[in-house]
N, C-alpha and C positions, 0 to 999 in steps of 0.2 A: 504494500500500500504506500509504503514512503518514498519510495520511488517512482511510482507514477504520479504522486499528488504532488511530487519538491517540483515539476515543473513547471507545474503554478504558485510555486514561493507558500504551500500548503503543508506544515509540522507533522509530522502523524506520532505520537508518544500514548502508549498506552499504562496504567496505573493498574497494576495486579496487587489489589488488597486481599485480605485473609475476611472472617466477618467480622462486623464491625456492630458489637452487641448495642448501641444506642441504636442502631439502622434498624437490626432484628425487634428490638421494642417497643420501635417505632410503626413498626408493619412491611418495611421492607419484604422485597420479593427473599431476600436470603433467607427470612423464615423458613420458607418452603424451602429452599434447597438444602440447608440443614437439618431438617426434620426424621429425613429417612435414616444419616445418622446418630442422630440423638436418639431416635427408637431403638435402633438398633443395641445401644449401651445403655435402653431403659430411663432414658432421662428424658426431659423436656430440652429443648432448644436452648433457654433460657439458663438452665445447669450445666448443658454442655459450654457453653460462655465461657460462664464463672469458674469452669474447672479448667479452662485453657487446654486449646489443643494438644495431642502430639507434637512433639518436635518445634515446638514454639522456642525458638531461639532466645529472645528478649524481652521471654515471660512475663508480655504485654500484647493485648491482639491491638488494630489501630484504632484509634477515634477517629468520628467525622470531622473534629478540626483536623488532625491530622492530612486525612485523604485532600481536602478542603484547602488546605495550604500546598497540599503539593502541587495538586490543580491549579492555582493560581500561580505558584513557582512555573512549571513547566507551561501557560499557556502566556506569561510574559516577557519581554524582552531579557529577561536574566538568561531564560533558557533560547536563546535565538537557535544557538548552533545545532539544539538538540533533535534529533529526528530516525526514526525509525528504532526507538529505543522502547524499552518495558521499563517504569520502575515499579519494583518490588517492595511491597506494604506490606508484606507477609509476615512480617514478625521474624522469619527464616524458616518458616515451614516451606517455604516454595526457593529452593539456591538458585541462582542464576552462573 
């Protein structure tokens, strides 16, 4: 995608967050996609949060400011040069 969009002077950066339990509380669609496994381990959604994933690196998932500032870092002149990159929110469940 970064490639065909840079030649219209068009960024492509994508933000790979982990879940983000004020999103899930708030009604976010990640309820659902967390659900099957939080049943799976007999918990609610909301337990599985609070008990932090596997392999959570920084034994912190992110917050919405978090996400929120990064979005606004990468979609401003700070990050000009940045393009066809992933940044990773994942706490370190997800390595690049």
């Amino acid at each position: 995608m970064a490639g065909k969009l840079a030649a219209f002077n068009i960024r492509s950066v994508c933000i790979r967050s982990h879940a983000i339990p004020e999103a899930a509380a708030a009604g976010s669609h990640s309820h659902e996609v967390f659900r099957p496994a939080a049943e799976r381990m007999g918990m609610t959604v909301e337990q599985m949060l609070a008990a932090r994933p596997a392999g959570l690196l920084v034994k912190r998932l992110p917050s919405l400011d978090q996400v929120a500032n990064t979005a606004v870092f990468v979609a401003s002149g700070h990050a000009g040069a940045m393009t066809g990159a992933v940044v990773n929110l994942s706490g370190g469940v997800t390595l690049d």
